[in-house]
C-alpha positions in Angstrom: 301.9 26.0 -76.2 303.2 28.5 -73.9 306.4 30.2 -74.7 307.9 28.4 -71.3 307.4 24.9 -72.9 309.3 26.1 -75.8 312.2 26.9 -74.4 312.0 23.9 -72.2 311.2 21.6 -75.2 314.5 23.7 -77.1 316.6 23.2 -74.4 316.0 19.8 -73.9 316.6 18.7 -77.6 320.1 20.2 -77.2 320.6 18.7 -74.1 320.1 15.6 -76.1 321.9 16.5 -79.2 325.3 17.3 -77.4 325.5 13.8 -75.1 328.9 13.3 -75.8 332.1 14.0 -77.4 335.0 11.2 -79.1 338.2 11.9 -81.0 339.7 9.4 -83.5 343.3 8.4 -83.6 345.5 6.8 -86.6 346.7 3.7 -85.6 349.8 1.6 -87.2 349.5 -1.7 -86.9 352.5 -2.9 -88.1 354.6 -0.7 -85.2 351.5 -1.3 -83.1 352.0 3.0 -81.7 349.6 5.7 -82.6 350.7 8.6 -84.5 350.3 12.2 -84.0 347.8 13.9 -86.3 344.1 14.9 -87.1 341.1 13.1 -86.4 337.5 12.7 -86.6 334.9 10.4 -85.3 331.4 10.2 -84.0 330.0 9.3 -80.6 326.8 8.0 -80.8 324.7 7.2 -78.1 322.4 4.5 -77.7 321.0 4.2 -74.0 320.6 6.7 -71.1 321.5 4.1 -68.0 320.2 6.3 -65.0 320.1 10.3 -63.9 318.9 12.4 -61.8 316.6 15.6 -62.7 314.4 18.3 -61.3 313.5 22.0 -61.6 313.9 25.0 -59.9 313.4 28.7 -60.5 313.2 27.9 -64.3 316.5 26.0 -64.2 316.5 22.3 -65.2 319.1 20.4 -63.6 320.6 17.1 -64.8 323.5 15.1 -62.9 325.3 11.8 -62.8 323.4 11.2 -66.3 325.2 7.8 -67.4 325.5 7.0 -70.9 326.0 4.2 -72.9 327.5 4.9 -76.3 329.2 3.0 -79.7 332.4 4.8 -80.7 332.6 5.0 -84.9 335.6 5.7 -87.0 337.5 4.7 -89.5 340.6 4.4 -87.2 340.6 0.9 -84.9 342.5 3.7 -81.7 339.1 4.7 -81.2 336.2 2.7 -82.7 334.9 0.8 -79.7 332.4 1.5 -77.0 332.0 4.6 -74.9 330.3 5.5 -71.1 329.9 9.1 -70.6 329.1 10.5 -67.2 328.0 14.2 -67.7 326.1 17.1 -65.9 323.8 19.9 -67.4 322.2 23.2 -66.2 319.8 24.4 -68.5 318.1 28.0 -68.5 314.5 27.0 -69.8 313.8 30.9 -70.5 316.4 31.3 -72.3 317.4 28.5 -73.4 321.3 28.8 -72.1 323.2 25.6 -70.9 326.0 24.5 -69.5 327.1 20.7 -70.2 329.6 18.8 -68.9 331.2 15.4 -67.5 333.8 12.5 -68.0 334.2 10.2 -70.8 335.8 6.9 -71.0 335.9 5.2 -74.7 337.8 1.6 -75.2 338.6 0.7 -78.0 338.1 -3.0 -79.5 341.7 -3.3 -81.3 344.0 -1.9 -78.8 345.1 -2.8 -75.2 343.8 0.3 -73.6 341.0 3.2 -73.0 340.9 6.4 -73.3 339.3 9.0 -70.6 339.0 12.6 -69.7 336.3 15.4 -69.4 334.4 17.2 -71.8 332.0 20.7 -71.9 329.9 22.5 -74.0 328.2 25.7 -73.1 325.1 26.8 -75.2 324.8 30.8 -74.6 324.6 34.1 -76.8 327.8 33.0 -78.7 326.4 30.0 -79.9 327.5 26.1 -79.1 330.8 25.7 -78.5 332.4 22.2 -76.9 335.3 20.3 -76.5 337.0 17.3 -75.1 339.9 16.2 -73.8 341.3 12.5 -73.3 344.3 10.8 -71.8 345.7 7.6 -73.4 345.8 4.3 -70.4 347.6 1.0 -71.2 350.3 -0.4 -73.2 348.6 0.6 -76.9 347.6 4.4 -75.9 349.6 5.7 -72.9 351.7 8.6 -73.3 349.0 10.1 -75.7 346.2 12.7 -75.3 343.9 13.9 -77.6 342.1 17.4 -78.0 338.6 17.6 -80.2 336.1 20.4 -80.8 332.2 18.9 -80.4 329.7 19.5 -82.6 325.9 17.7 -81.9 324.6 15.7 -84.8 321.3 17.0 -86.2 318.9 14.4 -86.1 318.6 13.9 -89.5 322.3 12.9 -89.5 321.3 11.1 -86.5 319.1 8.8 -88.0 321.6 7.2 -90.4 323.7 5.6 -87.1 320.3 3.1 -86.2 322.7 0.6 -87.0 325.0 1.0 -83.7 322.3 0.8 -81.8 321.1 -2.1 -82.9 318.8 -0.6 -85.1 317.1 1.4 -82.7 317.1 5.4 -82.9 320.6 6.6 -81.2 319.5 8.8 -78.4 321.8 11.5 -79.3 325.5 11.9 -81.4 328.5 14.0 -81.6 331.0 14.8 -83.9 334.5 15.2 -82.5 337.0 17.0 -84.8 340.3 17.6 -83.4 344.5 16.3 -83.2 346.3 13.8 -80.7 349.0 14.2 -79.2 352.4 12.1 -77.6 353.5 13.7 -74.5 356.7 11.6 -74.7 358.6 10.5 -78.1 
């Protein structure tokens, strides 16, 4: 296999690994409010609904990449179901990519969704990602959360079959981060 391939086949499996991004929020039921504090959660993604993709001058370029994804945490302000609409440039040389796009996550216990943007940029430092969301409707407005990404390795991967209905996720994240209330 030519060294091209490789960095193709490289890039692509992080392209893959880093499809999207969900933080995790503390709920109490009994005030029915979400608290400030630390979360995590993971954003696995089970379907890619439709993109676009070509090549050109070594570059692979991926837009209006719709995902459908399954929201999993402990906490009911986030476990729910995502759609993520991202973006990616990918160097297939060197293997250097720039990802990006809007998330939207609702979750099944509240009256409300979350959305916001997201990046990660894969370059000579490393991965580094993060997302940012915006509480809408009675349960969540007034709230906004900040999470760093990390993708899930694909033998972590494998153990969230289950949220897909038993079929391989496509890819997962792990979001690790705080929320926030912009107004007491």
């Amino acid at each position: 296999m030519n060294r091209y391939w490789v960095h193709v086949g490289v890039a692509l499996a992080l392209l893959v690994a880093v499809q999207g991004a969900a933080p995790v929020l503390a709920v109490d039921p009994a005030q029915s409010s979400v608290m400030a504090g630390p979360h995590e959660a993971y954003q696995i993604v089970c379907a890619i609904l439709e993109d676009e993709s070509w090549m050109d001058d070594g570059i692979m370029h991926i837009r209006n990449r719709r995902l459908a994804s399954v929201v999993i945490s402990d906490h009911v302000a986030h476990a729910g179901t995502g759609t993520i609409v991202s973006s990616a440039d990918i160097d297939t040389v060197s293997g250097h990519m720039v990802y990006a796009g809007t998330l939207e996550i609702r979750p099944e216990a509240l009256d409300g969704h979350w959305s916001g943007v997201f990046t990660m940029l894969i370059d000579g430092g490393g991965l580094r990602g993060q997302a940012v969301l915006h509480g809408n409707g009675p349960d969540l407005d007034g709230m906004y959360v900040v999470s760093d990404l990390a993708p899930l390795p694909p033998t972590e991967l494998e153990r969230f079959a289950e949220a897909c209905g038993g079929n391989p996720p496509v890819a997962g994240t792990r979001a690790v981060g705080a929320y926030y209330r912009l107004r007491p």
